[in-house]
C-alpha positions as CSV (number, residue, x, y, z in Angstrom):
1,X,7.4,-14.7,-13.2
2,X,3.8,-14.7,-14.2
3,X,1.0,-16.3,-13.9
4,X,-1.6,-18.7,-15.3
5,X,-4.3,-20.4,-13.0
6,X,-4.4,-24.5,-13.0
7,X,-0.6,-24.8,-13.3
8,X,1.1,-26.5,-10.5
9,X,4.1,-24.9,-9.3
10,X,7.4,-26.5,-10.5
11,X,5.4,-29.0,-12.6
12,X,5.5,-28.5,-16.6
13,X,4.6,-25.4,-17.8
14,X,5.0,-24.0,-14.3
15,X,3.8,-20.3,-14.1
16,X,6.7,-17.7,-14.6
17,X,5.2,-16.1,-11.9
18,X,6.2,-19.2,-9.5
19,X,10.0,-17.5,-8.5
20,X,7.8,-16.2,-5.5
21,X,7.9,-19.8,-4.1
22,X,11.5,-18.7,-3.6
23,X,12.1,-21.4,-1.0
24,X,10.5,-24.3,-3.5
25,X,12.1,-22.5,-6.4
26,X,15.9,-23.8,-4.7
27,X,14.4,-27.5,-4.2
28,X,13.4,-27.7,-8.0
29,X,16.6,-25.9,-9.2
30,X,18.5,-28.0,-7.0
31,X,16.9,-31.2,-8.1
32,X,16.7,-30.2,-11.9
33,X,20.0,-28.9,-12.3
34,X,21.8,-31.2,-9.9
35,X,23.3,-28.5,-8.0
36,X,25.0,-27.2,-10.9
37,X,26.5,-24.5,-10.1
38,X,28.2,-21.7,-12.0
39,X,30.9,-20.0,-10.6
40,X,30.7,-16.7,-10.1
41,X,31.3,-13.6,-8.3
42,X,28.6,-12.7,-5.5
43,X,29.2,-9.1,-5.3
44,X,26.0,-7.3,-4.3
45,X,23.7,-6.1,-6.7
46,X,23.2,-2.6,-6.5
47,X,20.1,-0.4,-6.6
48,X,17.7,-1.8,-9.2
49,X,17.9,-0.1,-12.7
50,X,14.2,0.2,-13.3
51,X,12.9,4.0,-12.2
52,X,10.8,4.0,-9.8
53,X,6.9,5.1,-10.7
54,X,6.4,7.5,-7.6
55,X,9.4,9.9,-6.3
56,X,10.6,8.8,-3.2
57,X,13.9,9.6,-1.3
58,X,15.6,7.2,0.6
59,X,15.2,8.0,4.6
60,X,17.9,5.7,5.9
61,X,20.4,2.8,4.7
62,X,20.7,-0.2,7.0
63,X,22.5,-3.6,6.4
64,X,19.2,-5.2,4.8
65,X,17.7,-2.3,3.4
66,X,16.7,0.9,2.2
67,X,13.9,2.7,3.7
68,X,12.2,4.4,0.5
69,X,10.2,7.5,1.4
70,X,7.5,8.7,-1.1
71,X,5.5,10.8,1.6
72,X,3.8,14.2,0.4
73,X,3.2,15.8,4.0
74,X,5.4,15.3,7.0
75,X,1.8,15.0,9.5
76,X,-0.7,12.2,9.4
77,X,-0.7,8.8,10.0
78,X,2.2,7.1,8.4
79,X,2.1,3.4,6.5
80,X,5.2,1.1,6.0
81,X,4.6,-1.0,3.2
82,X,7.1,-4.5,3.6
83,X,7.5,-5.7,0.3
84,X,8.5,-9.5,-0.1
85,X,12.2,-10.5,-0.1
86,X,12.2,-13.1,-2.3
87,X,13.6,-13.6,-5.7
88,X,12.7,-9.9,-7.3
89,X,12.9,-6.7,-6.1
90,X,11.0,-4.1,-4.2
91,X,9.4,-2.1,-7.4
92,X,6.4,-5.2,-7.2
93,X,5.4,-2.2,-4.8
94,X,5.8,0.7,-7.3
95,X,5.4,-1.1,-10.7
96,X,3.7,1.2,-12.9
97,X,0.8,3.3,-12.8
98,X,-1.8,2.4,-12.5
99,X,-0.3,-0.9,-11.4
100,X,1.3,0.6,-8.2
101,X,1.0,-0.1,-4.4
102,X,2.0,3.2,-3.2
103,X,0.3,5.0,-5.7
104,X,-3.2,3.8,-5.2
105,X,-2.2,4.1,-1.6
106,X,-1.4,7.5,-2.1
107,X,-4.5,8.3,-4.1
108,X,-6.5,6.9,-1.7
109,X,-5.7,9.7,0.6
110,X,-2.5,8.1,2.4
111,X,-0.2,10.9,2.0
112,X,2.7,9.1,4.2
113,X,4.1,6.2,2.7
114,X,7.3,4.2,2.9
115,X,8.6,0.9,1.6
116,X,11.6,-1.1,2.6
117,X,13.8,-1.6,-0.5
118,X,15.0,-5.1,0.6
119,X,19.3,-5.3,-0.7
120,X,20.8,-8.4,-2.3
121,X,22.9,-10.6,0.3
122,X,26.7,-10.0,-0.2
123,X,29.0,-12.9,0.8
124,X,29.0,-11.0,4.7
125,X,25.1,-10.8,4.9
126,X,25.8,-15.0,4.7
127,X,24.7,-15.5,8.3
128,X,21.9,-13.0,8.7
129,X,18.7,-14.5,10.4
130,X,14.6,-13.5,10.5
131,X,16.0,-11.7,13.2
132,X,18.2,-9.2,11.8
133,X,15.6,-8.9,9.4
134,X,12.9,-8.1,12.6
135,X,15.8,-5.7,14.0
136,X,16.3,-3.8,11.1
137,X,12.0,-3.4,10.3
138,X,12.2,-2.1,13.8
139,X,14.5,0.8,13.6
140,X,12.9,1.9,10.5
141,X,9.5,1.9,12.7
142,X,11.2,4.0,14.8
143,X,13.2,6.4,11.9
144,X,9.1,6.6,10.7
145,X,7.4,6.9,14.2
146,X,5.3,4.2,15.9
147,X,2.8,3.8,15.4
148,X,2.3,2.5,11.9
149,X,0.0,0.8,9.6
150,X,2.1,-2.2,8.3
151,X,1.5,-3.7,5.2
152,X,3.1,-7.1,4.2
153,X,2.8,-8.7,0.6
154,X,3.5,-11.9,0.3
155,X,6.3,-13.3,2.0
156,X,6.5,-9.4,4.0
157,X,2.7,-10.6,5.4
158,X,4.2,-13.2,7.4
159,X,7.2,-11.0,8.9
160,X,4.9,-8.0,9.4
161,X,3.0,-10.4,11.3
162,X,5.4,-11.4,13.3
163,X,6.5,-7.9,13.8
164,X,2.8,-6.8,15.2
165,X,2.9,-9.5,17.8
166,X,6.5,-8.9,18.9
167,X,6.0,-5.5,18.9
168,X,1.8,-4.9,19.6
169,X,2.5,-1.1,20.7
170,X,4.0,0.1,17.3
171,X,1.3,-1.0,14.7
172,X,-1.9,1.0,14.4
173,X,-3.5,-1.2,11.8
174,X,-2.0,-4.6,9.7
175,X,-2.9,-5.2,5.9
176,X,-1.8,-8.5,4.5
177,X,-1.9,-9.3,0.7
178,X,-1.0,-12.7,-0.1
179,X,0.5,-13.7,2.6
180,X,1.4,-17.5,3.7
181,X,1.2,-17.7,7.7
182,X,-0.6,-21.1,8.5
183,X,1.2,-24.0,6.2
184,X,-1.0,-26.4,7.6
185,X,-3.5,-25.7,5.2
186,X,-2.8,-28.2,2.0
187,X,-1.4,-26.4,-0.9
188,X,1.3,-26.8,-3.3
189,X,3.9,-24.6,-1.9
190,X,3.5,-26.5,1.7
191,X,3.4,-30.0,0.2
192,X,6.7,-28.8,-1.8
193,X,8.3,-28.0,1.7
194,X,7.3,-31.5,3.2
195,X,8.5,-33.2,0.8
196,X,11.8,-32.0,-0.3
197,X,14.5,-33.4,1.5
198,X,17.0,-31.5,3.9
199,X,19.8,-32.1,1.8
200,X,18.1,-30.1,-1.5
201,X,18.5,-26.8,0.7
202,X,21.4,-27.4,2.4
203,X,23.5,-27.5,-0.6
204,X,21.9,-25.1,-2.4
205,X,23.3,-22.9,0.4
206,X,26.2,-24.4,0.4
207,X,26.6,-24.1,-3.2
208,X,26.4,-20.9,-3.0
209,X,29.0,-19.8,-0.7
210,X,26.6,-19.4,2.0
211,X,23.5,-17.5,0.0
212,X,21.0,-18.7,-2.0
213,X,21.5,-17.3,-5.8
214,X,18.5,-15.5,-7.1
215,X,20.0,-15.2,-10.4
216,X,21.2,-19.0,-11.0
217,X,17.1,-19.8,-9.8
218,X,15.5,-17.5,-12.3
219,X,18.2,-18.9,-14.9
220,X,17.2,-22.8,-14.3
221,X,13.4,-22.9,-12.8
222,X,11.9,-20.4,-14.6
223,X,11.0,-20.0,-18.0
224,X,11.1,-16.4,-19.5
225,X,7.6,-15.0,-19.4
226,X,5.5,-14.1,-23.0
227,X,3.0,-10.9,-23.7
228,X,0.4,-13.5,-22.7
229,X,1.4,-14.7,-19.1
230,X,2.4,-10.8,-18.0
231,X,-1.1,-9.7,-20.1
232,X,-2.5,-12.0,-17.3
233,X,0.1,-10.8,-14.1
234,X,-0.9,-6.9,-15.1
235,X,-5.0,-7.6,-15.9
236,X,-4.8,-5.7,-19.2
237,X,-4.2,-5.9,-22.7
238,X,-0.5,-5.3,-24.4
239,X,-1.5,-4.8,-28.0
240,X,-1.1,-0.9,-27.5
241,X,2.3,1.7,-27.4
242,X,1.4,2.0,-23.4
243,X,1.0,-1.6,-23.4
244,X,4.5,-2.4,-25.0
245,X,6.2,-0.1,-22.7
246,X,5.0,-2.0,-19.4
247,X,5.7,-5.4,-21.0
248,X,9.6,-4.2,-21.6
249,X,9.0,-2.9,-17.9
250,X,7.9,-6.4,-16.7
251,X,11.0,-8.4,-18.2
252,X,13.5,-5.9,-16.6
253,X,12.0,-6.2,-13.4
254,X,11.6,-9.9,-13.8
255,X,15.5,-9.9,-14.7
256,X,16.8,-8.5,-11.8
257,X,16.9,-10.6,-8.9
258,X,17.9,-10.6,-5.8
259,X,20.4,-13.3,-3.2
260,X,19.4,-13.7,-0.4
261,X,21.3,-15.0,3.0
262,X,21.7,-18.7,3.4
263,X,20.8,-18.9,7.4
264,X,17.7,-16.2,6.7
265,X,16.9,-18.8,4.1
266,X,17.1,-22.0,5.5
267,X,14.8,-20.6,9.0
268,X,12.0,-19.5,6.1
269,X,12.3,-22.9,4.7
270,X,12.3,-24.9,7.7
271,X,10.9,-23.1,10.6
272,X,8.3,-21.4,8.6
273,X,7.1,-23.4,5.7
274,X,8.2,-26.8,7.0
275,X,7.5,-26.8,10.5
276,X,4.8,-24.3,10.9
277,X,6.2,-22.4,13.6
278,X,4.4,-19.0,13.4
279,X,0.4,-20.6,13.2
280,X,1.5,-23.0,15.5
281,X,2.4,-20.6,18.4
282,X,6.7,-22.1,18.5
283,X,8.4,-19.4,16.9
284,X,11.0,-17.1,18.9
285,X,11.4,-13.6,17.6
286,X,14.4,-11.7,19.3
287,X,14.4,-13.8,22.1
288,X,10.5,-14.1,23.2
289,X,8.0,-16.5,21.9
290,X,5.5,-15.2,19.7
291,X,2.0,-15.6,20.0
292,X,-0.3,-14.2,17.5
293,X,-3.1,-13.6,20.1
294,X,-1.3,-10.6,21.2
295,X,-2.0,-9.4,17.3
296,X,-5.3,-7.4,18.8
297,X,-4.7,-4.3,16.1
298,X,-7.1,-4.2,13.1
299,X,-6.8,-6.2,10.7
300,X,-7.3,-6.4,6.7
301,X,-7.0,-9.7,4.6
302,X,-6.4,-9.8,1.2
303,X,-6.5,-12.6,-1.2
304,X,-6.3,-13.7,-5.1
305,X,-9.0,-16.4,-5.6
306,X,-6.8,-17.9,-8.9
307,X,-3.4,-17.8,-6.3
308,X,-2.1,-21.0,-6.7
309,X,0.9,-19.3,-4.5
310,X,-0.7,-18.6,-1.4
311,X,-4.5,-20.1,-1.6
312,X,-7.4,-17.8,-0.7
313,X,-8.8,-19.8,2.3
314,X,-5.0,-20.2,3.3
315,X,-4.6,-16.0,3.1
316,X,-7.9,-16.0,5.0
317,X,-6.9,-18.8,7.7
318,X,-4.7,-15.8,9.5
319,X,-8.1,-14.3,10.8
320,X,-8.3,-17.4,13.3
321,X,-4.8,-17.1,14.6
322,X,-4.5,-13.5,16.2
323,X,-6.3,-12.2,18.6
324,X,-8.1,-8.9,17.2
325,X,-12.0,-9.0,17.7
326,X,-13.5,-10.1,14.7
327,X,-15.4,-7.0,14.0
328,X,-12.2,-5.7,13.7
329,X,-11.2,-7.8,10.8
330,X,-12.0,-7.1,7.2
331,X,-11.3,-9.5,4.5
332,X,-11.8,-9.4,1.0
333,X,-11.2,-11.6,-2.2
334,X,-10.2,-10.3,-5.7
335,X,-10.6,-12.5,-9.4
336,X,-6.6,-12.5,-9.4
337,X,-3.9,-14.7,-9.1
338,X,-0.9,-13.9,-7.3
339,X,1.2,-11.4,-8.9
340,X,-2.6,-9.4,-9.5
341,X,-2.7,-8.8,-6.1
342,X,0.4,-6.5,-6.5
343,X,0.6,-5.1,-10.3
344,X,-3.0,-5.7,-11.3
345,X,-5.0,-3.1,-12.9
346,X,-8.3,-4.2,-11.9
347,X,-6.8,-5.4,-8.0
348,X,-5.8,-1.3,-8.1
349,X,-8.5,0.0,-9.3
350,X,-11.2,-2.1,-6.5
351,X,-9.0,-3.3,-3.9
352,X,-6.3,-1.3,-3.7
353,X,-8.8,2.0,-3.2
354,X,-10.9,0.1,-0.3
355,X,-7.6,-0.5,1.7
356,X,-6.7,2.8,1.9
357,X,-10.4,3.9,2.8
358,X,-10.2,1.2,5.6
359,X,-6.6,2.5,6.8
360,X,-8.2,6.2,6.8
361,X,-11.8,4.8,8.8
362,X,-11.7,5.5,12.2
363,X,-12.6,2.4,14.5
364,X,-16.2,3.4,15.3
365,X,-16.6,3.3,11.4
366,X,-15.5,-0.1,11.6
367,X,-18.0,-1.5,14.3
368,X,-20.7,0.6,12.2
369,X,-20.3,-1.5,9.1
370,X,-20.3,-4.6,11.2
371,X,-23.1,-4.5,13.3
């Protein structure tokens, strides 16, 4: 689950870090394996086993998630980081230190901070849709107290996005990291999801009693990671005692996986990555069209220029398709591939630090270092 610029995903010597292609992950392991399938129990996962890095309590339990709360004040203005549900869980967020989204977050002066801790699909969360996943993001907006300052990574970009322009009123400011939202724009990943046909995802569901299994995905597409490849992931060397600790961190995070819910699947795959629904102004969230021109909140891009996952100039694209004025939109572009944006050292030590001075600016700073 690492990665290594140049390699196409779900070629030879595919990047570890590729799993985040969830979607294109099931067509390969579906293709490769033909449909193998293992039979197995599909008993939820529980919490993860890794510690977290940052204390945090958890502030409510709903069917898809738990809200994580690692807030140090109860006033001031509170930021919801929506990690990706794909195959790995929520600790991407809260790696390490050092290597941590909420700590640099919190070290930047952004003293409320909360995550949503994304739960493995049991066999009942089968039929769950984008929309119970919009539902739940919603209550915990409202547990936290709208307005917030969302921030999506990777595949939690494009629902945060989606969130902001269903719900305008409840999001001060949007941050997205890595996040695929136009798949118009050529890449890997979108010429995966044009090419694979229906039947690949279909029975991968359908294979899987009605989820999609992350742990029978990391078993057959991916190749267990070396010092190297997470060397590369993290932006620092491993030769050291500190070094050998976050590399046994890495492969216990990288082993535990999450299912996820074969109708909330199959909408991602089709409606999002294979028919372009949310750039192309067609997709239906809780029962009203979305249209990202009501997205008139500030906005802050970021993107890896080595992300063979989700492209820079595709991260970038998502300034043309809301509606906040452009002074309004900051965007900025980090020597990192994908995972880098998340767990790397130098990403958190430049990137990371500017975010949280941009959440903190008030909006007449903003027009000041634009004019």
């Amino acid at each position: 689950m690492v990665e290594k610029a140049g390699r196409r995903p779900g070629g030879p010597g595919h990047a570890p870090d590729d799993p985040l292609l969830w979607p294109f992950a099931a067509a390969r392991l579906a293709m490769d394996a033909c449909f193998w399938w293992l039979e197995r129990g599909t008993a939820e996962q529980g919490e993860s086993s890794l510690p977290w890095t940052t204390p945090s309590t958890v502030a409510l339990e709903l069917a898809t998630m738990r809200l994580r709360d690692f807030t140090q004040t109860r006033s001031g203005q509170p930021a919801l980081v929506c990690a990706p549900y794909a195959l790995h869980r929520a600790p991407i967020a809260d790696f390490a230190p050092g290597h941590s989204v909420v700590q640099s977050l919190q070290n930047g002066g952004i003293e409320r901070v909360y995550l949503t801790d994304w739960r493995s699909a049991t066999p009942e969360m089968r039929y769950l849709s984008i929309d119970s996943y919009l539902t739940d993001l919603n209550v915990a907006i409202d547990e936290i107290g709208a307005p917030v300052d969302l921030i999506g990574l990777c595949q939690g970009g494009w629902l945060s996005l989606l969130y902001a322009a269903r719900f305008p009123a409840k999001v001060r400011r949007l941050v997205l990291v890595g996040a695929p939202v136009d798949l118009s724009i050529d890449s890997a990943l979108s010429r995966l999801a044009r090419n694979a046909p229906d039947l690949v995802y279909d029975q991968l569901v359908a294979r899987g009693g009605g989820n999609v299994s992350g742990e029978e995905m990391l078993r057959f597409w991916s190749k267990a990671p070396d010092s190297d490849d997470i060397a590369v992931a993290l932006q620092r060397g491993l030769s050291d005692e500190e070094g050998a600790t976050l590399l046994a961190r890495f492969d216990r995070w990288n082993s535990e996986t999450l299912d996820l819910p074969g109708t909330y699947y199959l909408q991602i795959v089709n409606w999002i990555f294979r028919e372009n629904r949310i750039a192309g102004g067609k997709f239906v969230a809780l029962g009203r069209p979305v249209d990202l021109k009501d997205v008139k909140a500030p906005i802050f891009l970021l993107a890896g220029l080595d992300d063979d996952v989700v492209p820079a100039v595709q991260a970038l694209a998502t300034a043309d398709l809301v509606g906040t004025p452009p002074p309004f939109i900051a965007a900025a572009s980090e020597p990192s591939g994908h995972l880098g944006l998340f767990m790397g050292a130098r990403t958190h030590a430049h990137a990371w630090p500017r975010i949280a001075e941009w959440l903190r600016d008030d909006l007449s700073g903003v027009l000041a270092r634009s004019a």
